[in-house]
C-alpha positions as CSV (number, residue, x, y, z in Angstrom):
1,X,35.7,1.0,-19.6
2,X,36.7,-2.9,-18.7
3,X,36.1,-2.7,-15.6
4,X,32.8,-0.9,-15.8
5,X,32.1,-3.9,-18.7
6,X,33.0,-6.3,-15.7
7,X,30.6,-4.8,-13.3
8,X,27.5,-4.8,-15.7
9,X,28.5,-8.7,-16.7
10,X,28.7,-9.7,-12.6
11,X,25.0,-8.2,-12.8
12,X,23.8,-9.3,-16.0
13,X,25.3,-12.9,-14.5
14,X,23.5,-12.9,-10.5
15,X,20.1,-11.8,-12.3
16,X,20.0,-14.8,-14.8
17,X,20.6,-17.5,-12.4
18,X,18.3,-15.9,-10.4
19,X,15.3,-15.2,-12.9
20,X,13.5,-17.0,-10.9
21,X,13.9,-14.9,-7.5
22,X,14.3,-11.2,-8.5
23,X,12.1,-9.1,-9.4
24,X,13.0,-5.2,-10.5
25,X,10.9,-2.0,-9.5
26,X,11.4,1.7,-10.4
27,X,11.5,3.7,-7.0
28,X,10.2,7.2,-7.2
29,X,12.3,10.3,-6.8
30,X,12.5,10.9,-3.5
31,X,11.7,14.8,-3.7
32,X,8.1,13.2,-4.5
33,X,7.5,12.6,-0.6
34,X,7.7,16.1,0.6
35,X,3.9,15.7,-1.9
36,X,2.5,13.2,0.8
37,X,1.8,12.4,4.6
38,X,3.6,12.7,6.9
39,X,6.1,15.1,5.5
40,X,3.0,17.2,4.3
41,X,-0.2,18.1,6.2
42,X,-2.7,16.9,2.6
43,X,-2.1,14.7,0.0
44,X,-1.0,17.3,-2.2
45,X,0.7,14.9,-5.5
46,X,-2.6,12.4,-5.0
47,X,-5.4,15.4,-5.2
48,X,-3.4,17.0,-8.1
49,X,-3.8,13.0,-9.5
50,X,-7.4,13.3,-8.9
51,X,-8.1,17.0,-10.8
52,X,-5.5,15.6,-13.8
53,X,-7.9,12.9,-14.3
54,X,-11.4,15.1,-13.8
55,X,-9.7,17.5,-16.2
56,X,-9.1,14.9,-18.9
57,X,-12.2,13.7,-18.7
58,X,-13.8,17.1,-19.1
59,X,-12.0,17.8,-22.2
60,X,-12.6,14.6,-23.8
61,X,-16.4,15.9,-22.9
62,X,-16.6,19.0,-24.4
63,X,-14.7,18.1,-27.0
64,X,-16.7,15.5,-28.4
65,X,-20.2,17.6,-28.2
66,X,-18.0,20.9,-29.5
67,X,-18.3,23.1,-26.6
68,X,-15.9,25.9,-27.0
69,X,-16.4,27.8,-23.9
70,X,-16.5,25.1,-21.4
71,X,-13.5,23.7,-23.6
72,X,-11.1,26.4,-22.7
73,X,-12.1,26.4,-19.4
74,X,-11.4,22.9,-18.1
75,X,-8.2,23.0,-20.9
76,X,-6.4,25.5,-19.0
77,X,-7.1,23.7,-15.9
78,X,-5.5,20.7,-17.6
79,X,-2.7,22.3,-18.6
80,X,-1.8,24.2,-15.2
81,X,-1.8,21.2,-13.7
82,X,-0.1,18.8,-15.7
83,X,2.8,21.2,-15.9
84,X,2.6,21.5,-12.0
85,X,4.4,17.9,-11.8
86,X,7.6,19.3,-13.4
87,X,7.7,21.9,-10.6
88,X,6.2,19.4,-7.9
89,X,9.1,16.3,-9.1
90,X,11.4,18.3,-11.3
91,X,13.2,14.5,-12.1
92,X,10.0,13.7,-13.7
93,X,10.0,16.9,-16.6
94,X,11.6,15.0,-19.2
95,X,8.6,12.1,-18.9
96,X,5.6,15.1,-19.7
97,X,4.7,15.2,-22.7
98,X,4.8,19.1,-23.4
99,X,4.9,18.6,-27.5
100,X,0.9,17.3,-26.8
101,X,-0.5,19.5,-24.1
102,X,0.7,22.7,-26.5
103,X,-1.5,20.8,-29.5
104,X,-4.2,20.1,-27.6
105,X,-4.3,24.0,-26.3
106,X,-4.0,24.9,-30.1
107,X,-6.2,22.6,-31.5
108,X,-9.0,23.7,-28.9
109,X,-8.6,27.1,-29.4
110,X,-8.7,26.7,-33.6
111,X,-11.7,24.6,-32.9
112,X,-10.2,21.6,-34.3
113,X,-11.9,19.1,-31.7
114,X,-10.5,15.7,-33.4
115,X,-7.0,17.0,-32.9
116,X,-7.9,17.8,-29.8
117,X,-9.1,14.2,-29.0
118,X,-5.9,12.9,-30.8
119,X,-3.3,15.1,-28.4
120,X,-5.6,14.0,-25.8
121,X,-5.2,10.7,-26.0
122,X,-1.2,11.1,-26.6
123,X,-1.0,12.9,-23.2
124,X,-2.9,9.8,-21.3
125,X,-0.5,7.8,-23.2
126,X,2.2,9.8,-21.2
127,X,1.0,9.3,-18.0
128,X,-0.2,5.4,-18.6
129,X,3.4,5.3,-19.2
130,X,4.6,6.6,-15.6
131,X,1.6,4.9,-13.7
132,X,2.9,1.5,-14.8
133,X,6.5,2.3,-13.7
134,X,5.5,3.8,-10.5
135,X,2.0,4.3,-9.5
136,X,1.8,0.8,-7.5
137,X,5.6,0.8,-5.8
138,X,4.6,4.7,-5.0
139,X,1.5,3.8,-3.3
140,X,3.2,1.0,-1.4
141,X,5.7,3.9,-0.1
142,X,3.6,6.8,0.6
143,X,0.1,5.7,1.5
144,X,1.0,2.2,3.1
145,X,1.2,1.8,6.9
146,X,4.8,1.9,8.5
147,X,4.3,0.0,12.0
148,X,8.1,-0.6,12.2
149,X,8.6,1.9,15.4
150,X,4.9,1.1,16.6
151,X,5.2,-0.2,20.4
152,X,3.0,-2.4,22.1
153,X,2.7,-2.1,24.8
154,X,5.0,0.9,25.3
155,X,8.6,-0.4,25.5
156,X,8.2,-3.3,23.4
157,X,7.9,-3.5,19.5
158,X,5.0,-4.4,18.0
159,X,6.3,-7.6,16.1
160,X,7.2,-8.8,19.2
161,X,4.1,-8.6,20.7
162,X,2.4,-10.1,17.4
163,X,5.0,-13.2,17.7
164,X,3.9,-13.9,21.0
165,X,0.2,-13.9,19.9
166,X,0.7,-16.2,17.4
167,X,2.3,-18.1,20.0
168,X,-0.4,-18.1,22.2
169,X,-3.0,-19.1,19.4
170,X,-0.9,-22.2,18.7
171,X,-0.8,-23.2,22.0
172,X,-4.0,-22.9,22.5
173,X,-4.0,-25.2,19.7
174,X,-1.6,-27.8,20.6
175,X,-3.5,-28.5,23.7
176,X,-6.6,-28.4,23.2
177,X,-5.6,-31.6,20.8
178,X,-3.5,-33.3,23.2
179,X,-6.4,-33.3,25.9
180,X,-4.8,-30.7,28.3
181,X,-7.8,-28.2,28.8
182,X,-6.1,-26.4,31.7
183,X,-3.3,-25.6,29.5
184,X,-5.6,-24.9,26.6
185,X,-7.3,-22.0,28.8
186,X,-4.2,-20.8,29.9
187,X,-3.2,-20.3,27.1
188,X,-6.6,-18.7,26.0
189,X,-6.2,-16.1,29.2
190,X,-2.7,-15.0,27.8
191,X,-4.5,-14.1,24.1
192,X,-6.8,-12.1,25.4
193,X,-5.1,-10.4,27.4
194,X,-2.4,-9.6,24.6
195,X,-5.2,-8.6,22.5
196,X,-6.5,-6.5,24.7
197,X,-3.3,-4.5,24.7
198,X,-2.8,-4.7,20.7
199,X,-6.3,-2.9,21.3
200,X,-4.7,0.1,22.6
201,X,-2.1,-0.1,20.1
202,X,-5.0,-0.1,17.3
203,X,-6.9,2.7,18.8
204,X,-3.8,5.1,17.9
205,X,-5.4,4.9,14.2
206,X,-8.6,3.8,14.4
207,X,-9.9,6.4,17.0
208,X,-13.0,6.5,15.9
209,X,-14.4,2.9,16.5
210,X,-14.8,1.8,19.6
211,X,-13.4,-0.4,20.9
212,X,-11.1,-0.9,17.7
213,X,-9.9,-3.9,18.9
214,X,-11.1,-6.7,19.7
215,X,-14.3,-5.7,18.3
216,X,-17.8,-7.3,19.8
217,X,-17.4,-9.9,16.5
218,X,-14.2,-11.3,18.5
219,X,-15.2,-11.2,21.8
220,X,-18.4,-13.2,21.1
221,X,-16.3,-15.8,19.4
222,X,-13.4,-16.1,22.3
223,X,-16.2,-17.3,24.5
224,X,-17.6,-19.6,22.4
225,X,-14.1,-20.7,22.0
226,X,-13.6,-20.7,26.0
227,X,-16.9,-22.7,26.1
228,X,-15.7,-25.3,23.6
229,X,-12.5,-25.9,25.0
230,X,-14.8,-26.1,28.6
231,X,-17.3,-28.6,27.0
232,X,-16.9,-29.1,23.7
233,X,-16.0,-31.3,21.1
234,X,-12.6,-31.2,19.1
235,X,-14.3,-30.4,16.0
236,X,-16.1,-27.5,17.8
237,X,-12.8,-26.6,19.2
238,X,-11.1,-26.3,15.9
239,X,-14.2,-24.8,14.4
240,X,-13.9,-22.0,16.8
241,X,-10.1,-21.5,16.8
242,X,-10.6,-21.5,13.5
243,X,-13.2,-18.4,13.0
244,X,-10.8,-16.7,15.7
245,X,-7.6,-16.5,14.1
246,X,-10.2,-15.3,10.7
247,X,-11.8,-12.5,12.8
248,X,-8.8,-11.7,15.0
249,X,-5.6,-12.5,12.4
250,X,-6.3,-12.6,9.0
251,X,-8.5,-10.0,8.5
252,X,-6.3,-7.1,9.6
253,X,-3.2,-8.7,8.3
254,X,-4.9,-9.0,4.7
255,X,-5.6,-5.3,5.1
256,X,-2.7,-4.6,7.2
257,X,0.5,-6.1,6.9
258,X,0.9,-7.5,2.9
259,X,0.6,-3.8,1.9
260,X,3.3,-3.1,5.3
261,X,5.9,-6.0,4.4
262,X,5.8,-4.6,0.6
263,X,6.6,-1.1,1.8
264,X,9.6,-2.9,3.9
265,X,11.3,-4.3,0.8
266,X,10.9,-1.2,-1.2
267,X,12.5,0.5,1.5
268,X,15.2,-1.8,2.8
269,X,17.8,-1.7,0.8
270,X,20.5,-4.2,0.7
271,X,24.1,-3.4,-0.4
272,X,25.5,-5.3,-2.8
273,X,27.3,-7.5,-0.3
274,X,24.4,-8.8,1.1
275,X,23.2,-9.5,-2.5
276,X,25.4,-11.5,-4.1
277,X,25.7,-13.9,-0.7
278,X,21.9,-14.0,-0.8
């Protein structure tokens, strides 16, 4: 009992001097993956998400303009597939709220469409109450991308390749401000070829535009950045960079890699070693 007392007062202890740095999530169960890609050919737990909520919103309809019949119907619907997540997660039972589907099913079929309104609103309750502790972390998890064993090109790993993009923007940078053009459109010819094979890389996913990457958008901006570096002024030079690493960088990483680099720390896990010297 002491030393269990101990243990809970080390971790009470590391999380108040570092308020400031920690954060605390709820990770789903994990038998809740075998409901998603890859480890399942459909979305199965999202689509039974997406009839919970048309069901709901059914009742709530015929309820209000007293349709008995069409009540029923969309009712047992409701109640089929809210029980469904105790068989789909059985960790997860103990958080339905059986007590108000059964009044809702009783109240509709006594006709009593307030109460049915009222158990309605106490089983959206229940899952407003599991959405905030796990809807966005299970998103992160399941419907995220995972480029961590993603190659490009083949034999080298992707964040690699990305680092030395980067690298090649900023040195494109560098001299282009220093005065050493040559250098500069080295520099460019490296980019463009490395983006040429993160291209291929892209096209893995995104099969159906073509070319994926670098789309005509890019293209038509790395010559106006080769002509600027050629002929132009700095400020053109930076202008163009600038709309480059926009069209080229930020846009796929603002779609791309926040929601990939949140998936990594719900799924890295450190041990308590690492921790406490962190």
């Amino acid at each position: 009992m002491l030393v269990q007392i101990a243990i809970i007062g080390v971790i009470a202890v590391t999380f108040y001097l570092h308020e400031d740095r920690v954060a605390m999530v709820k990770l789903p169960p994990g038998s809740l993956a075998q409901w998603y890609k890859p480890a399942n050919k459909r979305q199965v737990w999202l689509h039974n998400m997406f009839k919970l909520r048309r069901e709901m919103q059914a009742v709530r309809l015929y309820a209000e303009s007293r349709d008995p019949e069409r009540l029923e119907k969309w009712i047992a619907r409701l109640g089929g597939d809210y029980r469904k997540i105790s068989e789909m997660v059985p960790e997860w039972k103990r958080k339905l709220d059986l007590d108000a589907m059964a009044s809702l099913e009783k109240a509709s079929r006594e006709k009593r469409y307030r109460e049915v309104l009222n158990a309605l609103e106490r089983l959206k309750e229940s899952c407003e109450s599991c959405h905030t502790d796990y809807r966005a972390v299970t998103a992160t998890l399941y419907r995220a991308p995972d480029f961590s064993t993603l190659e490009s090109p083949p034999g080298r790993p992707l964040k690699k390749g990305m680092r030395e993009l980067i690298g090649h923007v900023n040195r494109i940078k560098i001299a282009a401000e220093d005065g050493r053009t040559g250098v500069a459109l080295t520099a460019l010819v490296d980019l463009e070829q490395g983006m040429e094979v993160l291209g291929k890389t892209c096209a893995a996913c995104h099969e159906k535009e073509t070319p994926a990457y670098p789309g005509p958008a890019i293209r038509k901006t790395l010559l106006s950045l080769r002509v600027s570096l050629e002929t132009g002024t700095s400020r053109e030079q930076g202008r163009a960079l600038g709309n480059l690493a926009v069209q080229a960088c930020a846009t796929c990483h603002g779609t791309h890699r926040i929601v990939s680099d949140s998936r990594r720390l719900f799924t890295h896990r450190q041990d308590w070693v690492q921790l406490l010297q962190h």
